[in-house]
MOPAC internal coordinates of N, CA, C and O (Angstrom, degrees):
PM7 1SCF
backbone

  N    0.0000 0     0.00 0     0.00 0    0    0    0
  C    1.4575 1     0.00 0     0.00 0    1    0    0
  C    1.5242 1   109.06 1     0.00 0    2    1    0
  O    1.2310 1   123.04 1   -30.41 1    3    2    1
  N    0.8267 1   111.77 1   149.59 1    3    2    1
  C    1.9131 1   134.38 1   172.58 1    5    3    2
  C    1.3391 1   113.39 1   -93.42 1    6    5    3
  O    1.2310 1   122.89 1   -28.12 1    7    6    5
  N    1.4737 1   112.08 1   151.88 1    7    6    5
  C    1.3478 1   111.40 1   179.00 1    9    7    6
  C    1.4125 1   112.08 1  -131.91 1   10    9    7
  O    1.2310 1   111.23 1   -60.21 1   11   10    9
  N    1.0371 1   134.11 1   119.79 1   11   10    9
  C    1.5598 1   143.44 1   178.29 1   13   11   10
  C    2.1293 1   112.73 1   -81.79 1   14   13   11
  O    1.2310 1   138.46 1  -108.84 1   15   14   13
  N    0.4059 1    81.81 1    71.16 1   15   14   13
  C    2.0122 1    81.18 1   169.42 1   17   15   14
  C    1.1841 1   123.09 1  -101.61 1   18   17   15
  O    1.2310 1   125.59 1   -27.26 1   19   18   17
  N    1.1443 1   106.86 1   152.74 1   19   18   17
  C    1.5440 1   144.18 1  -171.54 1   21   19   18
  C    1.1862 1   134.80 1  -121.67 1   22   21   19
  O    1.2310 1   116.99 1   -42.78 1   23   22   21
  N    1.0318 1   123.33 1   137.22 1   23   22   21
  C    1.9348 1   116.77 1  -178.63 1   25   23   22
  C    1.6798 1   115.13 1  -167.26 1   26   25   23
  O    1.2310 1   138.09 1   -79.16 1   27   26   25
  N    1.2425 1    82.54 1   100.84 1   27   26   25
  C    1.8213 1   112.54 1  -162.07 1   29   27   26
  C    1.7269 1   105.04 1  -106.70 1   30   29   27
  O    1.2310 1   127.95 1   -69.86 1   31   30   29
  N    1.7128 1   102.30 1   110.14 1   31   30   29
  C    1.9403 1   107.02 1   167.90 1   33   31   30
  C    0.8202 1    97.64 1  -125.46 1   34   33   31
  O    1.2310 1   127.23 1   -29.28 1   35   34   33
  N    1.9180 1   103.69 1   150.72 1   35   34   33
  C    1.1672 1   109.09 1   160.51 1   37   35   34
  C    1.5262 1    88.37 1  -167.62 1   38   37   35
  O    1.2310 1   118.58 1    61.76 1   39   38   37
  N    1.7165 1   120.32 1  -118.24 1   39   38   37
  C    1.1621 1   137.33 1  -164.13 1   41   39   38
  C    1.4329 1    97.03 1  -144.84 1   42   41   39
  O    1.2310 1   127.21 1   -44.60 1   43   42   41
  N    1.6242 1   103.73 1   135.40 1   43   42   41
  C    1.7203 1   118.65 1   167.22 1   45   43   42
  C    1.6693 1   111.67 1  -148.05 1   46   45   43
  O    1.2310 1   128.78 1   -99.61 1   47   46   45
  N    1.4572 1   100.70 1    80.39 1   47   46   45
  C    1.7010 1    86.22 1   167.68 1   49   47   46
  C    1.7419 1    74.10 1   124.47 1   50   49   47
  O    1.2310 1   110.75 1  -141.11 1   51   50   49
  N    1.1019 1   134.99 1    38.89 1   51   50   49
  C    1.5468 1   120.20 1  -164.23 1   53   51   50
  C    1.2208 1   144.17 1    40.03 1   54   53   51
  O    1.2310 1   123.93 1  -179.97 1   55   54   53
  N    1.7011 1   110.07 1     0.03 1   55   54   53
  C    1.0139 1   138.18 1  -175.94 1   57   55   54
  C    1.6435 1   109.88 1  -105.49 1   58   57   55
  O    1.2310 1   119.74 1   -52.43 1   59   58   57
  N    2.0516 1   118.10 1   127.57 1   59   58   57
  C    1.3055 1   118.52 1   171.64 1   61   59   58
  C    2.0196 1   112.09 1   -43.48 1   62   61   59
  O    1.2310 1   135.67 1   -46.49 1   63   62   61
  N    1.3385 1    87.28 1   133.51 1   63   62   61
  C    2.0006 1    85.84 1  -176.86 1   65   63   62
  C    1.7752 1    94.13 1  -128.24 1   66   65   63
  O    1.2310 1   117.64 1   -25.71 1   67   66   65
  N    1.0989 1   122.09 1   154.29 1   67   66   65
  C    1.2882 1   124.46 1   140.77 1   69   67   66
  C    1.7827 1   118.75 1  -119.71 1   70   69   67
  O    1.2310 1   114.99 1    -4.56 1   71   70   69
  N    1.0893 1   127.11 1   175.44 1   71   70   69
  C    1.6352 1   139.82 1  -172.09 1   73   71   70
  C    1.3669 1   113.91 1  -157.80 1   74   73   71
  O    1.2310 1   119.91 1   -55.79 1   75   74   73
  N    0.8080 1   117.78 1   124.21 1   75   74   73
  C    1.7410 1   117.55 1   170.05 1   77   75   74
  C    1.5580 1    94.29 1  -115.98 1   78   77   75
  O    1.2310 1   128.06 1   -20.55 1   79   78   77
  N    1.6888 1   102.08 1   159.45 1   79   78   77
  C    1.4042 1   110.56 1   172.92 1   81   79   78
  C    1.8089 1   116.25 1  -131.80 1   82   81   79
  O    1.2310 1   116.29 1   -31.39 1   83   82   81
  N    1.2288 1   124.65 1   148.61 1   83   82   81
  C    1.8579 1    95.60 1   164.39 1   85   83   82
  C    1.4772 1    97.97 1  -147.58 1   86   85   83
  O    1.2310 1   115.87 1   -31.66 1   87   86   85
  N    1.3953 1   125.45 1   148.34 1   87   86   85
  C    1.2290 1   159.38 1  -169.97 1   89   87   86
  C    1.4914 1   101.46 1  -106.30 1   90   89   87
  O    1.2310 1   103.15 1   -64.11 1   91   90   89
  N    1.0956 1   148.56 1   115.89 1   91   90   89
  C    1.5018 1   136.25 1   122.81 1   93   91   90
  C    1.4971 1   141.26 1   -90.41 1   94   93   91
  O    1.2310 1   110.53 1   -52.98 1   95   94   93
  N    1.1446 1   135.41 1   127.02 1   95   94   93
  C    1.2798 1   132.18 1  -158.26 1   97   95   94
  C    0.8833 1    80.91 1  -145.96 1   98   97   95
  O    1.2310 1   129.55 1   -13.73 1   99   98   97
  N    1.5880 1    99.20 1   166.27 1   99   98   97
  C    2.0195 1   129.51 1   161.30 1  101   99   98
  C    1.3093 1   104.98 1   -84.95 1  102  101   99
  O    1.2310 1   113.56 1   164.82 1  103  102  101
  N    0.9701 1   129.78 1   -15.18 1  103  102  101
  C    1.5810 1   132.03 1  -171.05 1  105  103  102
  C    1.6622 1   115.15 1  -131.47 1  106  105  103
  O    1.2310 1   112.89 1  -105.30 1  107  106  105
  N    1.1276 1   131.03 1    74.70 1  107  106  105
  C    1.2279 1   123.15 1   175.59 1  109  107  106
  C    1.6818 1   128.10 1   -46.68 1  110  109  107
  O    1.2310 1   126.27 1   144.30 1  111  110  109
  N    1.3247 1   105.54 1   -35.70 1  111  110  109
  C    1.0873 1   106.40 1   163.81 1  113  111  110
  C    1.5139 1   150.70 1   -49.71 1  114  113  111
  O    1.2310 1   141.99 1   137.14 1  115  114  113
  N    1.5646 1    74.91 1   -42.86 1  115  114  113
  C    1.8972 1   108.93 1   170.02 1  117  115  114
  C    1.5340 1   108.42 1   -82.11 1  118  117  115
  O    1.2310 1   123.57 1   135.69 1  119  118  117
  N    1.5569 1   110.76 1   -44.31 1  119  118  117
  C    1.6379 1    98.82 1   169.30 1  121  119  118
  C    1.5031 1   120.11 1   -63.35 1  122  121  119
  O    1.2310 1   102.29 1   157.41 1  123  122  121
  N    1.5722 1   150.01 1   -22.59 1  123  122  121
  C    0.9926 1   142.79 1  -148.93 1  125  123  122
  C    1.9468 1    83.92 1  -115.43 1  126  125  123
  O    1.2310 1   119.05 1   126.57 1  127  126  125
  N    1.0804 1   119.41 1   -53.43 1  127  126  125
  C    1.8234 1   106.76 1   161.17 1  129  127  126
  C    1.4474 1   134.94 1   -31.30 1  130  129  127
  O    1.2310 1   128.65 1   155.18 1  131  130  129
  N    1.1467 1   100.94 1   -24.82 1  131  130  129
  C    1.6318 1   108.15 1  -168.38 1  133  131  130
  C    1.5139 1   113.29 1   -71.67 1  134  133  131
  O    1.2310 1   126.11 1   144.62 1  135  134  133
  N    1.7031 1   105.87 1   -35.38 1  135  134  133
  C    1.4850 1   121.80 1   155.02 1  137  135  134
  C    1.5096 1   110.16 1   -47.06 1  138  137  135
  O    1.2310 1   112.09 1   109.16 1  139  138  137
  N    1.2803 1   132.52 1   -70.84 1  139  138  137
  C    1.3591 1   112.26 1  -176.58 1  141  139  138
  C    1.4702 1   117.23 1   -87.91 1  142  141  139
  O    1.2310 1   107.74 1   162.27 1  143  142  141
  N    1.2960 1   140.48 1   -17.73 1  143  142  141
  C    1.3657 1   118.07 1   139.11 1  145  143  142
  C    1.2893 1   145.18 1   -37.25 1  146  145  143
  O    1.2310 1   128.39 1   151.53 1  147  146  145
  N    1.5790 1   101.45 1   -28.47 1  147  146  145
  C    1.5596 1   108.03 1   167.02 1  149  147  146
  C    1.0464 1   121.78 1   -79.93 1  150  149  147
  O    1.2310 1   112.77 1   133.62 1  151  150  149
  N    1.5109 1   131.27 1   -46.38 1  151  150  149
  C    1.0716 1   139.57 1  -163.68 1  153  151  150
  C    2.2548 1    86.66 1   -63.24 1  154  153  151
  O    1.2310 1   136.36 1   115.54 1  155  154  153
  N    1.3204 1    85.92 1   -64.46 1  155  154  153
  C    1.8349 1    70.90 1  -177.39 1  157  155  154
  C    1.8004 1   132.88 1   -47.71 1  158  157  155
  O    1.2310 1   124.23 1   141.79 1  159  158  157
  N    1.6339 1   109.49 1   -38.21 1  159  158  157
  C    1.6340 1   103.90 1   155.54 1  161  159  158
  C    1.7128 1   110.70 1   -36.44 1  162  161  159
  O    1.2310 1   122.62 1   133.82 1  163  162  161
  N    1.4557 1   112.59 1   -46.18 1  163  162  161
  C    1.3161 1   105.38 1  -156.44 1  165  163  162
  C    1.2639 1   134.37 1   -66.58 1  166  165  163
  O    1.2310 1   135.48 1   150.72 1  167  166  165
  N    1.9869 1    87.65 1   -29.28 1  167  166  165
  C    1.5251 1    98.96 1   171.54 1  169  167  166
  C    1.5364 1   110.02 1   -82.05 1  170  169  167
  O    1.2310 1   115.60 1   173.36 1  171  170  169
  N    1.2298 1   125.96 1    -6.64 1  171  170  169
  C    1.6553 1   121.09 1  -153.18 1  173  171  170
  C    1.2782 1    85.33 1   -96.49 1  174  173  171
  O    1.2310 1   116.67 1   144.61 1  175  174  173
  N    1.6878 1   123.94 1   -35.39 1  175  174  173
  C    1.7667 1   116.55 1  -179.42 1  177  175  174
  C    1.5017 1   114.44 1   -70.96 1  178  177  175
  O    1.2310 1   123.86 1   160.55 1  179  178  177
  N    1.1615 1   110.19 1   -19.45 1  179  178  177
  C    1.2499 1   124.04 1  -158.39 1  181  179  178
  C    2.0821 1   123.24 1    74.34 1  182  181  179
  O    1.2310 1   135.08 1  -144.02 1  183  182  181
  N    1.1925 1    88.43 1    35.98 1  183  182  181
  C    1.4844 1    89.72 1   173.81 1  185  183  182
  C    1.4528 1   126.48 1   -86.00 1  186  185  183
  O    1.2310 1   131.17 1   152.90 1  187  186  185
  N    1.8792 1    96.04 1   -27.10 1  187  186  185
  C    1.7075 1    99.54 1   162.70 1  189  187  186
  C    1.6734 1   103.10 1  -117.80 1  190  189  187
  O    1.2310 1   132.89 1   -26.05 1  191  190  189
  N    1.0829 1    92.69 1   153.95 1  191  190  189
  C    1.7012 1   109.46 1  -167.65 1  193  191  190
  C    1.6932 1    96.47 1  -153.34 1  194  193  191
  O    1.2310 1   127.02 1  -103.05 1  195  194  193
  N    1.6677 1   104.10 1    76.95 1  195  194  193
  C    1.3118 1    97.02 1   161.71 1  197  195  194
  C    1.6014 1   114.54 1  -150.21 1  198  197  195
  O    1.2310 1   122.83 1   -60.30 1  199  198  197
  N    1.3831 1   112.18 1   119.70 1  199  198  197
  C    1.4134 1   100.78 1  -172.82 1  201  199  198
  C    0.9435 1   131.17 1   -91.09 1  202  201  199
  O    1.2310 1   118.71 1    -1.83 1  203  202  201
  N    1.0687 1   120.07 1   178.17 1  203  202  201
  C    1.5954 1   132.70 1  -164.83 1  205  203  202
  C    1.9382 1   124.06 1    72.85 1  206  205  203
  O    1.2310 1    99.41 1    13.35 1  207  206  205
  N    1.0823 1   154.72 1  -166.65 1  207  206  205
  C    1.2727 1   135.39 1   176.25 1  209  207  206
  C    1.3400 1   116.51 1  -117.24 1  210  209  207
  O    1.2310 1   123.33 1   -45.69 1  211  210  209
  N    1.4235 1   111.22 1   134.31 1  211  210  209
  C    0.9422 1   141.50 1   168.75 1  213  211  210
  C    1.3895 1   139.49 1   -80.13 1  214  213  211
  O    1.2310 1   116.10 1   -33.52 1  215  214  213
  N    1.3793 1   125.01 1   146.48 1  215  214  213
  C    1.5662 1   111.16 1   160.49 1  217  215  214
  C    1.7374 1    90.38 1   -77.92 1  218  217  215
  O    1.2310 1   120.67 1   -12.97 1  219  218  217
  N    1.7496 1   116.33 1   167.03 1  219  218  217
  C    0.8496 1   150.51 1  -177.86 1  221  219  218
  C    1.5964 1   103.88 1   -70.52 1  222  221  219
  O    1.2310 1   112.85 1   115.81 1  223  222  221
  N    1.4689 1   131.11 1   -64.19 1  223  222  221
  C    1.4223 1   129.67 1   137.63 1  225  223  222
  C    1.3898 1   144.01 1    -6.83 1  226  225  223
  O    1.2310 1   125.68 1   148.86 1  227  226  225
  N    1.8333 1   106.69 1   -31.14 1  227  226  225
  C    0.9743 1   120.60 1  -178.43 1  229  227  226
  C    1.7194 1   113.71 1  -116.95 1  230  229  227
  O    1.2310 1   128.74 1   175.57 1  231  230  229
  N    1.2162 1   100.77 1    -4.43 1  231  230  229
  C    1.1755 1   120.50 1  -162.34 1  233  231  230
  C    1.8695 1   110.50 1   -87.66 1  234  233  231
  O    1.2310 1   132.21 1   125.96 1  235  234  233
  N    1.5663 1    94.02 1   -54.04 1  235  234  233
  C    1.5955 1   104.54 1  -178.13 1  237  235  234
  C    1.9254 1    95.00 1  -117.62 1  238  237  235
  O    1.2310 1   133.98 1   -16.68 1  239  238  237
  N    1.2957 1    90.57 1   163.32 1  239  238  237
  C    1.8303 1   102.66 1  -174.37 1  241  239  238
  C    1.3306 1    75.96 1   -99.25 1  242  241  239
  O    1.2310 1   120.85 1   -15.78 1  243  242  241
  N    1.4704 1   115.98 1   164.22 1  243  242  241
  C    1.3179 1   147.87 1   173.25 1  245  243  242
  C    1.3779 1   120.10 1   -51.61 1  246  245  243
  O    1.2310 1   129.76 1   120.40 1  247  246  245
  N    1.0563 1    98.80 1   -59.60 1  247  246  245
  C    1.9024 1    88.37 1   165.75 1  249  247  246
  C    1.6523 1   119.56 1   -89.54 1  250  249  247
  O    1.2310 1   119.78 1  -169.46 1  251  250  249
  N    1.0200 1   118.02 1    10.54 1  251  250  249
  C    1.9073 1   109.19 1   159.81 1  253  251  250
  C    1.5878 1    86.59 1   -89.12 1  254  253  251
  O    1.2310 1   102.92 1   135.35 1  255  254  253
  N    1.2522 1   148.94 1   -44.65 1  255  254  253
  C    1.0859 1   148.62 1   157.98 1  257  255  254
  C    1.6765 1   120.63 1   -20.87 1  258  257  255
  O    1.2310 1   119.94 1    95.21 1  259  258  257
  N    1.3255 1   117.72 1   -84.79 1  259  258  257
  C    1.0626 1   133.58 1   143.92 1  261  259  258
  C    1.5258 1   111.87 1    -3.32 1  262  261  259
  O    1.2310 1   124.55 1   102.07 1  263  262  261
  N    1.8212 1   108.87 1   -77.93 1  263  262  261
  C    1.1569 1   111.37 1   174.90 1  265  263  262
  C    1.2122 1   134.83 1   -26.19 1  266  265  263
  O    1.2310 1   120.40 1   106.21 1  267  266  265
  N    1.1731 1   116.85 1   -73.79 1  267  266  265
  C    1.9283 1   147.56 1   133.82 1  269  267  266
  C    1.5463 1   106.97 1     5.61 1  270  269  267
  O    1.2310 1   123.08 1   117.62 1  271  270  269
  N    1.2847 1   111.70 1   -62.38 1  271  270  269
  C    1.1748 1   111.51 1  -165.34 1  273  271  270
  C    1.5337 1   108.19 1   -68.33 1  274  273  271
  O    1.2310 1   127.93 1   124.31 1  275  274  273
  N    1.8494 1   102.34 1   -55.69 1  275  274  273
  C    1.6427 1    91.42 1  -168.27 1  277  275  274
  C    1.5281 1   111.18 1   -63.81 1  278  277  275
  O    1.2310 1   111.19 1   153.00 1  279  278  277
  N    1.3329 1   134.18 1   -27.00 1  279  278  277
  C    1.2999 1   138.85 1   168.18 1  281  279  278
  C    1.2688 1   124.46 1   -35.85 1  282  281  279
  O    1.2310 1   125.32 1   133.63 1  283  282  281
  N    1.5454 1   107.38 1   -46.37 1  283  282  281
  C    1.4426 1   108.19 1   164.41 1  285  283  282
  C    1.4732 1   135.26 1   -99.63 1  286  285  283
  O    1.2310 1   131.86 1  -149.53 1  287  286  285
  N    1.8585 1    94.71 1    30.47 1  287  286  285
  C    1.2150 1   119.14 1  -170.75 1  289  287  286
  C    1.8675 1   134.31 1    20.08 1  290  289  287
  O    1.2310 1   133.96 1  -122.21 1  291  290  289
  N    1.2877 1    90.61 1    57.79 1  291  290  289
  C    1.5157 1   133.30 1   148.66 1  293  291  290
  C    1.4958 1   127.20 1   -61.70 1  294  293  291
  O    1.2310 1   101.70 1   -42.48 1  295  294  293
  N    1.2950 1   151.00 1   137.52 1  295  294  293
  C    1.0812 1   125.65 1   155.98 1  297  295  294
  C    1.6802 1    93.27 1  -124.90 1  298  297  295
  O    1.2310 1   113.66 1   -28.86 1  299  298  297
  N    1.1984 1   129.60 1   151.14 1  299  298  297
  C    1.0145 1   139.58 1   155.19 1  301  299  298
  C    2.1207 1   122.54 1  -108.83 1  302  301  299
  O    1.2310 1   117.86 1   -69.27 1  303  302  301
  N    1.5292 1   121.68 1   110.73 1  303  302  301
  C    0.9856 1   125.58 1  -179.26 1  305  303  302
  C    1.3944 1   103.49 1   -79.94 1  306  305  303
  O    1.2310 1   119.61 1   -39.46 1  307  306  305
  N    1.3900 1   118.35 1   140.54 1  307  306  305
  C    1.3708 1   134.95 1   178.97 1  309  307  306
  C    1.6688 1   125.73 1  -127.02 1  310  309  307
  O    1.2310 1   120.47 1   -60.47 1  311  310  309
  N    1.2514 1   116.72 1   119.53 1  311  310  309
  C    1.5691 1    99.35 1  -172.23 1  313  311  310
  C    1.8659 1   104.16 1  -139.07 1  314  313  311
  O    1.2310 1   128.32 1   -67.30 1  315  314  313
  N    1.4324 1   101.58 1   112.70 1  315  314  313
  C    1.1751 1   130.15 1   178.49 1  317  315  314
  C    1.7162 1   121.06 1   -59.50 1  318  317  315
  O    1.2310 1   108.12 1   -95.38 1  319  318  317
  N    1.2016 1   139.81 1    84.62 1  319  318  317
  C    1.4988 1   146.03 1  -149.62 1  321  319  318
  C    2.2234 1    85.63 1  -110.21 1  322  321  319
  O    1.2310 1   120.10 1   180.00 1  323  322  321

């Protein structure tokens, strides 16, 4: 298995935050695709309808995100420091 991680600081609430994230899959390839495969279902259903380009962040709210993920039965662990 592969491992995908993350490690995102900044500020949440005006307050210093950090977050880490991790992904594991058998397929890294296929896990880091699923982001732009999805995003394209989304426009082809018409679930996102926003033009011009986007970051991905800005693109979907957190839980159509979310959504996405468990659908393509993903889990991503997250731990808030």
């Amino acid at each position: 298995a592969d491992l995908i991680r993350s490690e995102v600081s900044g500020y949440k609430d005006g307050k210093s935050a950090r977050a880490s994230s991790t992904l594991v899959h058998q397929n890294t390839a296929v896990a880091a695709g699923v982001g732009t495969g999805s995003i394209a279902e989304l426009m082809l259903t018409g679930q996102l309808n926003k033009p011009g380009v986007w970051p991905v962040e800005q693109a979907l709210s957190t839980p159509l995100f979310e959504q996405i993920i468990q659908s393509r039965g993903l889990e991503i662990n997250t731990v808030e420091a």
